[in-house]
CHARMM-style PDB file with segment names, atoms N, HN, CA, C and O in Angstrom:
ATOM      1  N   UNK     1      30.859  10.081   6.779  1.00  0.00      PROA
ATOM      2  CA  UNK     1      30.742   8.703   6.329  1.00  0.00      PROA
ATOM      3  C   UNK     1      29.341   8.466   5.758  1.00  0.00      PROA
ATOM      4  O   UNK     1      28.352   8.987   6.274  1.00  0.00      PROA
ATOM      5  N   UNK     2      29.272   7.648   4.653  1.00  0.00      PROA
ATOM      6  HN  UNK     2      30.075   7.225   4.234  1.00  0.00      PROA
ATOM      7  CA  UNK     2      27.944   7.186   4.361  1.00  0.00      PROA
ATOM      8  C   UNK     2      26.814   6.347   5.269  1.00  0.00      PROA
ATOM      9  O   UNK     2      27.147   5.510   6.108  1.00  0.00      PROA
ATOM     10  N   UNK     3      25.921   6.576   5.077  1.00  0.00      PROA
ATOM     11  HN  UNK     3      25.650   7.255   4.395  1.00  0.00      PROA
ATOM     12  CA  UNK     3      25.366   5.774   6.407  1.00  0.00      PROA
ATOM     13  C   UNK     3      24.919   4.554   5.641  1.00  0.00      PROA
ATOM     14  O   UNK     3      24.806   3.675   6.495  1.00  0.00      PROA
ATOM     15  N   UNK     4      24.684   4.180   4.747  1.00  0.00      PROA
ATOM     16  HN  UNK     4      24.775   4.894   4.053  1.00  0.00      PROA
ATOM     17  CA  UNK     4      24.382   3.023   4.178  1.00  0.00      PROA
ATOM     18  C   UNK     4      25.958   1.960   4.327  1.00  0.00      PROA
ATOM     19  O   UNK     4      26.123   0.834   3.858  1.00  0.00      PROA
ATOM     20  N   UNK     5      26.545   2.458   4.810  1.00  0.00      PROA
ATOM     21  HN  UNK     5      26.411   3.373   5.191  1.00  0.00      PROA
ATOM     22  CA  UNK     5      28.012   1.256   4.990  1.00  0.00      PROA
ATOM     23  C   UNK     5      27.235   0.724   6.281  1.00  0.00      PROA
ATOM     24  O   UNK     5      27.530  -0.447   6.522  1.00  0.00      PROA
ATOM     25  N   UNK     6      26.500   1.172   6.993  1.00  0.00      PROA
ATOM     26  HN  UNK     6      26.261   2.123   6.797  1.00  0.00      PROA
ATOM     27  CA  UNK     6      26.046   0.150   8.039  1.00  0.00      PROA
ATOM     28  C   UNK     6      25.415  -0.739   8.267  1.00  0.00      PROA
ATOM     29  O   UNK     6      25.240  -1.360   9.316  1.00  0.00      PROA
ATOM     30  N   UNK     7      24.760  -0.941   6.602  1.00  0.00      PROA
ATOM     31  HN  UNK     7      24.903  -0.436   5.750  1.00  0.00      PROA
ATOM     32  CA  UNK     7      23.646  -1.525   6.495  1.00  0.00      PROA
ATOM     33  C   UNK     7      24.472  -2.550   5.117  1.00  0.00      PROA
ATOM     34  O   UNK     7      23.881  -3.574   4.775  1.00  0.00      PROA
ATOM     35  N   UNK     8      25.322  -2.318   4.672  1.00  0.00      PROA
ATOM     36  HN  UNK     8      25.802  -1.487   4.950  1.00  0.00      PROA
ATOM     37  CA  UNK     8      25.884  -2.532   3.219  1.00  0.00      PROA
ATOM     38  C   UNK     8      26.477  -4.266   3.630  1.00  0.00      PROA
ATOM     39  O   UNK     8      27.168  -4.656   4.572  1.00  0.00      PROA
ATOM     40  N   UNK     9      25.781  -5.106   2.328  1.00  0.00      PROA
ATOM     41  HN  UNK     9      25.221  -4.789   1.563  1.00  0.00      PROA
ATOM     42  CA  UNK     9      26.050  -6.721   2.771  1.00  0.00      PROA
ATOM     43  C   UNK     9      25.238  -7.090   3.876  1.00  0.00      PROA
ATOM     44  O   UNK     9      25.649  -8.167   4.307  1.00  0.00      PROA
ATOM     45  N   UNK    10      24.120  -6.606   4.622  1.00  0.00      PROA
ATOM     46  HN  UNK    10      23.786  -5.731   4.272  1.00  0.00      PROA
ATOM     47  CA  UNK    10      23.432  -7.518   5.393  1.00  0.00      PROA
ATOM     48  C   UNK    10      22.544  -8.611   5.095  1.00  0.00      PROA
ATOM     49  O   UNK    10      22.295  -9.327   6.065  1.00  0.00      PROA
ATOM     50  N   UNK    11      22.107  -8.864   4.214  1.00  0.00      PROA
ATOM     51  HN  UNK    11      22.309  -8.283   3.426  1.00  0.00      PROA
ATOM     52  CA  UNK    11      21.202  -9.537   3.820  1.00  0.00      PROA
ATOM     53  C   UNK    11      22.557 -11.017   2.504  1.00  0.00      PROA
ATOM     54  O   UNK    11      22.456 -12.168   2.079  1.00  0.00      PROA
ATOM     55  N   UNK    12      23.462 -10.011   2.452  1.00  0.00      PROA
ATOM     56  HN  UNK    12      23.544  -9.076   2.797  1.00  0.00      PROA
ATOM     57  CA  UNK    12      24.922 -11.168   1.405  1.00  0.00      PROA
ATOM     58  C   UNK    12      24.808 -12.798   1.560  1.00  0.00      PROA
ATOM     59  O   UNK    12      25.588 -13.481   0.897  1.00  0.00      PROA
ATOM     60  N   UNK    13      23.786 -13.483   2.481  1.00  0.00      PROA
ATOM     61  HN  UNK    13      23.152 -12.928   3.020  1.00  0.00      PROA
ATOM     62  CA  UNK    13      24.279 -14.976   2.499  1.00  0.00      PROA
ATOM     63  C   UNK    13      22.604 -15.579   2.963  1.00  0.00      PROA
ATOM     64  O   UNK    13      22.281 -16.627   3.522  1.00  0.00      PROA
ATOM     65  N   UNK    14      21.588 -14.180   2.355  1.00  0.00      PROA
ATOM     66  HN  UNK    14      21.850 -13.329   1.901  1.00  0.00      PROA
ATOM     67  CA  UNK    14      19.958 -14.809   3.000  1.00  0.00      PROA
ATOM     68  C   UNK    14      19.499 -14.965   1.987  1.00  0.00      PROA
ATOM     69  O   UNK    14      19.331 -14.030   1.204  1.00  0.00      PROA
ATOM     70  N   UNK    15      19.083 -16.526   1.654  1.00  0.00      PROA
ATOM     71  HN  UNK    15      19.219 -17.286   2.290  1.00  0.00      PROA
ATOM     72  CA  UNK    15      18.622 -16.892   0.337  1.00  0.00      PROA
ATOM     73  C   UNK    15      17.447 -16.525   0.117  1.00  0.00      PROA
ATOM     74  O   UNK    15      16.973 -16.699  -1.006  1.00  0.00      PROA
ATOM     75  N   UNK    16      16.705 -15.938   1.125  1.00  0.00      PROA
ATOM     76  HN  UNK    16      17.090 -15.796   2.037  1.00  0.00      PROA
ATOM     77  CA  UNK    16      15.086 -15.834   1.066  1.00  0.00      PROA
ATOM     78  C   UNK    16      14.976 -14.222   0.343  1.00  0.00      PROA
ATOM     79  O   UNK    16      14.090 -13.852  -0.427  1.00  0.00      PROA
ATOM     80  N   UNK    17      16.405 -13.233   0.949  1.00  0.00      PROA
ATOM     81  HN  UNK    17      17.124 -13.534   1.574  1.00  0.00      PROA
ATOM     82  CA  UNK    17      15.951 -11.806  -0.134  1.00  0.00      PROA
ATOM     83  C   UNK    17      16.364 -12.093  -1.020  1.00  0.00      PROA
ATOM     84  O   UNK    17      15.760 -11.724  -2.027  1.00  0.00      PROA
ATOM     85  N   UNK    18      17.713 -12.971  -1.210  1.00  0.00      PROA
ATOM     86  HN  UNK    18      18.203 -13.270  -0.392  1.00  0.00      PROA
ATOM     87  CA  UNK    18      17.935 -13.136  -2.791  1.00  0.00      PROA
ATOM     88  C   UNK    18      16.646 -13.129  -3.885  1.00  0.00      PROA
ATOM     89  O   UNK    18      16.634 -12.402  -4.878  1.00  0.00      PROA
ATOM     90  N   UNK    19      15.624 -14.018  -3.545  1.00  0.00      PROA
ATOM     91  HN  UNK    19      15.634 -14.609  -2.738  1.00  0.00      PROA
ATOM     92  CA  UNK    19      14.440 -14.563  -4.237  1.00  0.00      PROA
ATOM     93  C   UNK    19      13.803 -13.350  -4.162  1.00  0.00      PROA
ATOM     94  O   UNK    19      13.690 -12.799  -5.257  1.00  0.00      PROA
ATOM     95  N   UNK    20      13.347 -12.754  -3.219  1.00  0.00      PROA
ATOM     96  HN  UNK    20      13.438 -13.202  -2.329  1.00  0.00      PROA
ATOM     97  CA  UNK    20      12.682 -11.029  -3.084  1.00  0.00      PROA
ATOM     98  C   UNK    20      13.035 -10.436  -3.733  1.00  0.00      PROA
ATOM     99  O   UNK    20      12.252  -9.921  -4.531  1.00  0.00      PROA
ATOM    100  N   UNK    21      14.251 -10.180  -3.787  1.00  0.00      PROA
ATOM    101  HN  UNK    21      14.888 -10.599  -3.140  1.00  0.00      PROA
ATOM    102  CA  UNK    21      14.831  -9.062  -4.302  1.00  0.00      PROA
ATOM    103  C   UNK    21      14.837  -9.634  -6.190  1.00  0.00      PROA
ATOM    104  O   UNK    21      14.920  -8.794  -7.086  1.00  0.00      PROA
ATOM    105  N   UNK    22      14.773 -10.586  -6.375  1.00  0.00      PROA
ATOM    106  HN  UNK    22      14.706 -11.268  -5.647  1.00  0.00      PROA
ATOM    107  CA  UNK    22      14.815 -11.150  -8.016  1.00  0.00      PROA
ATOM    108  C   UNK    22      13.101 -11.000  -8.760  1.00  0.00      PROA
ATOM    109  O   UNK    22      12.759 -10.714  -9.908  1.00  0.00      PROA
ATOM    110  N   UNK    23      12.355 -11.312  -7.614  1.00  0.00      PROA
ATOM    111  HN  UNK    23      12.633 -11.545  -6.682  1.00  0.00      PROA
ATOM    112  CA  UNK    23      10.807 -10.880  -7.480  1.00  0.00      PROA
ATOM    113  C   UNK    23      10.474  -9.225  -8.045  1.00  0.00      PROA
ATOM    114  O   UNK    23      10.006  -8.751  -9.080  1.00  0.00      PROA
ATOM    115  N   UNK    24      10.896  -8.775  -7.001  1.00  0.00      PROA
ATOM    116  HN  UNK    24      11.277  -9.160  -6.160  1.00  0.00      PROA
ATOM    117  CA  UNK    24      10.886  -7.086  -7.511  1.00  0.00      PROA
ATOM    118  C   UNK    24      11.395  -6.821  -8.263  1.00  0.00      PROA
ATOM    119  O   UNK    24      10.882  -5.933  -8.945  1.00  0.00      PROA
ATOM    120  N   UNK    25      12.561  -7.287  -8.646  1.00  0.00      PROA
ATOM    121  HN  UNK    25      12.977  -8.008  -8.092  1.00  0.00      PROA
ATOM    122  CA  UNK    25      13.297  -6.381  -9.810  1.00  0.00      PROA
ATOM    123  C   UNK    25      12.536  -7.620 -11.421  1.00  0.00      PROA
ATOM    124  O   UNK    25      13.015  -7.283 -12.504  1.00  0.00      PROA
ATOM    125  N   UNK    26      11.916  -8.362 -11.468  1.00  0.00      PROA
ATOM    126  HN  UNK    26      11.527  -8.635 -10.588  1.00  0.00      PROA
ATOM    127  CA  UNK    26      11.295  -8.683 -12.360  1.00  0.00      PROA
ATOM    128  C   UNK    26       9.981  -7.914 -12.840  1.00  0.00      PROA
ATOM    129  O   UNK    26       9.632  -7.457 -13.929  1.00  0.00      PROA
ATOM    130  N   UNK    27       9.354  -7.966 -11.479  1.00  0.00      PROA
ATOM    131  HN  UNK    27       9.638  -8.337 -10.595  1.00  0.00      PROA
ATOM    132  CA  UNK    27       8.061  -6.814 -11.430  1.00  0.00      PROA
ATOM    133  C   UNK    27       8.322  -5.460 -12.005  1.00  0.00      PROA
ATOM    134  O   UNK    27       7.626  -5.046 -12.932  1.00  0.00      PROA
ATOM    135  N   UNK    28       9.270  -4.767 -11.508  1.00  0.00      PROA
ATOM    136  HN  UNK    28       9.835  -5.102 -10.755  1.00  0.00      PROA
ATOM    137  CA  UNK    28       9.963  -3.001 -11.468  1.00  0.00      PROA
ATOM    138  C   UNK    28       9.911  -3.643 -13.201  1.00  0.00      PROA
ATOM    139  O   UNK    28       9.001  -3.108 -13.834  1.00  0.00      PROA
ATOM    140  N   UNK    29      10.566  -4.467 -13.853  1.00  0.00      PROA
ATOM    141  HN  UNK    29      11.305  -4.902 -13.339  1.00  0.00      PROA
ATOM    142  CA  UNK    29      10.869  -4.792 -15.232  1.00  0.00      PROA
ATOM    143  C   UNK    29       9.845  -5.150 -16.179  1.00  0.00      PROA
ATOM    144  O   UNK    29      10.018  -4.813 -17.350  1.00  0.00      PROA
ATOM    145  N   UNK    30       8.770  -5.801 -15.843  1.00  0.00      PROA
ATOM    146  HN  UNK    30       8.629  -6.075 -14.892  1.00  0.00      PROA
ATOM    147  CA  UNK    30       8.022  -6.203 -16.417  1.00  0.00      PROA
ATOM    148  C   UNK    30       7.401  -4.828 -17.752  1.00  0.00      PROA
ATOM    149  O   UNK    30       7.539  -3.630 -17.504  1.00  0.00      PROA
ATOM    150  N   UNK    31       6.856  -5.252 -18.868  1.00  0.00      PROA
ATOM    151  HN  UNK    31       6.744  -6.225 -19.069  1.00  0.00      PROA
ATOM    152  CA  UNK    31       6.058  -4.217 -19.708  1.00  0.00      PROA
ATOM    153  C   UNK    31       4.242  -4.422 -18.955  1.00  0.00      PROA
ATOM    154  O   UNK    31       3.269  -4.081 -19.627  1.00  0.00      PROA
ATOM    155  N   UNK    32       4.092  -4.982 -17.598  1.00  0.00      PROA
ATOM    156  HN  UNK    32       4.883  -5.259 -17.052  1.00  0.00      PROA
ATOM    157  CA  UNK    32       2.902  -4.744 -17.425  1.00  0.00      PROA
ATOM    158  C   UNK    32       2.550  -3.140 -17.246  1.00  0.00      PROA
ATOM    159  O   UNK    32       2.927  -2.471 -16.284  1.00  0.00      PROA
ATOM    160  N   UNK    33       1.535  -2.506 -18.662  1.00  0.00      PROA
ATOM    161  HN  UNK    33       1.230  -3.050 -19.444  1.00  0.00      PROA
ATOM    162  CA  UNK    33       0.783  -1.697 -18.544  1.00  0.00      PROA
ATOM    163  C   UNK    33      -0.669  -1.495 -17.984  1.00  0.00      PROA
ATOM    164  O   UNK    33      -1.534  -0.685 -18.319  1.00  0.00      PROA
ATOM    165  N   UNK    34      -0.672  -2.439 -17.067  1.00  0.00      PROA
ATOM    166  HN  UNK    34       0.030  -3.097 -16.795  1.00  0.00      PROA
ATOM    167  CA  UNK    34      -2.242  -2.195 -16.748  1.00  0.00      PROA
ATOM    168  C   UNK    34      -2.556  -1.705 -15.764  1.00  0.00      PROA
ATOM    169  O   UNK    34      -1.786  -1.674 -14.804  1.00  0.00      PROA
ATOM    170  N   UNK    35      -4.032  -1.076 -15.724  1.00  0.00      PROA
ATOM    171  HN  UNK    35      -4.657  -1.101 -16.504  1.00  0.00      PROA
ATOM    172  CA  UNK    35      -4.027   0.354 -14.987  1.00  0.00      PROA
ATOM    173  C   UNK    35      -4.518  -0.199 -13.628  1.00  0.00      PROA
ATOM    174  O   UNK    35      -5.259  -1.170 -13.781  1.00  0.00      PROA
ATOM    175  N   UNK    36      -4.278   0.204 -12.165  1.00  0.00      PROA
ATOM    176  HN  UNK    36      -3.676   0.993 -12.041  1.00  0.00      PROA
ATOM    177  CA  UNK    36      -4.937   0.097 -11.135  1.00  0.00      PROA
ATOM    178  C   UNK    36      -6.075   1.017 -10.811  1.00  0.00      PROA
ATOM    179  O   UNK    36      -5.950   2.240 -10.756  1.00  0.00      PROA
ATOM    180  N   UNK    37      -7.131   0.400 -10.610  1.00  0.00      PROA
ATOM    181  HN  UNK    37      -7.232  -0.594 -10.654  1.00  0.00      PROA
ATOM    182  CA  UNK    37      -8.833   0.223 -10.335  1.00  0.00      PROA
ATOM    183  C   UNK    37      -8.448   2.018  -9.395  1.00  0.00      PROA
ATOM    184  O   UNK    37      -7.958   2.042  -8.266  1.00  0.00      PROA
ATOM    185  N   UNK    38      -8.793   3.254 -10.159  1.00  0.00      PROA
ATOM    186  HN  UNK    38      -9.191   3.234 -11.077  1.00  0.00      PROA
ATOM    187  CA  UNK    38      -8.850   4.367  -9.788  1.00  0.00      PROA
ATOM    188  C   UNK    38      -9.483   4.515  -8.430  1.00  0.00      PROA
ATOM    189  O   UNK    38      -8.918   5.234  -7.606  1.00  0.00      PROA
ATOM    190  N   UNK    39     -10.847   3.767  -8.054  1.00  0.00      PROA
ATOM    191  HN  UNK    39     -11.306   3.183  -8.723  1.00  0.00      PROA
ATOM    192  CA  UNK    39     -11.004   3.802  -6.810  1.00  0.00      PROA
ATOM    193  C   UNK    39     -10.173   3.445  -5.946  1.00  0.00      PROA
ATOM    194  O   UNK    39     -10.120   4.094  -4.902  1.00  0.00      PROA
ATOM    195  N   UNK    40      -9.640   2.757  -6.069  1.00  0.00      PROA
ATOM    196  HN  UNK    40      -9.683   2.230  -6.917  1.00  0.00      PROA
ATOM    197  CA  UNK    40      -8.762   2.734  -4.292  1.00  0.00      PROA
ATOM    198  C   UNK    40      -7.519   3.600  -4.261  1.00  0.00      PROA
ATOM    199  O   UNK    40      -6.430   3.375  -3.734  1.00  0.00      PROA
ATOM    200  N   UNK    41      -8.025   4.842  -5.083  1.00  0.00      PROA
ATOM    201  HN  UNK    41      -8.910   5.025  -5.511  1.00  0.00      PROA
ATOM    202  CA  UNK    41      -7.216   6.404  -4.447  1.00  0.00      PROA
ATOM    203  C   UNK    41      -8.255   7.283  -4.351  1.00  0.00      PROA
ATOM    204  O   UNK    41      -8.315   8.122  -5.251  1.00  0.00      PROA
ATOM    205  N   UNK    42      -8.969   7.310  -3.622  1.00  0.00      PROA
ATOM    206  HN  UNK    42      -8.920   6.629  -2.892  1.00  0.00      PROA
ATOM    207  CA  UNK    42      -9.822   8.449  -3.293  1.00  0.00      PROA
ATOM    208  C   UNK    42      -9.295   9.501  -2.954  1.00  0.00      PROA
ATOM    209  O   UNK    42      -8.889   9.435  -1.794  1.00  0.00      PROA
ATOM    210  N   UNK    43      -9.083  10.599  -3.515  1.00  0.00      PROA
ATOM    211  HN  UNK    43      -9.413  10.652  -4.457  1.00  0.00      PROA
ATOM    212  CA  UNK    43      -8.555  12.084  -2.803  1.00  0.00      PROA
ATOM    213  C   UNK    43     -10.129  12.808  -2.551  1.00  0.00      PROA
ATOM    214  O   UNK    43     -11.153  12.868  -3.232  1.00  0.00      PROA
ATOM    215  N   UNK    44      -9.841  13.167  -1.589  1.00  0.00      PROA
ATOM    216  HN  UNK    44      -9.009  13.118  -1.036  1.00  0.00      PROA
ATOM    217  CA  UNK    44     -10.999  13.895  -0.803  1.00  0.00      PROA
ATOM    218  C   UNK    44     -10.411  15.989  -0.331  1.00  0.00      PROA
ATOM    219  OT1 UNK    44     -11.185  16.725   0.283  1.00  0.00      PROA
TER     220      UNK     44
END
């Protein structure tokens, strides 16, 4: 069985991820190309 059927429709009637989830997928969409400030990945 898939294990995501256990989890599948939990959130179906919470207006607050609706708005989250419309948030992110605008962001994920957006053409913002701008670059994040290289310092705050320091590889050491």
């Amino acid at each position: 069985m898939n294990p995501w059927i256990k989890v599948a429709g939990l959130f179906k009637d919470d207006p607050y991820f609706a708005e989250i989830a419309l948030s992110i997928r605008a962001e994920r969409e957006s053409n913002d190309d701008s670059e994040v400030d290289p310092s705050l990945y320091i590889v050491e």
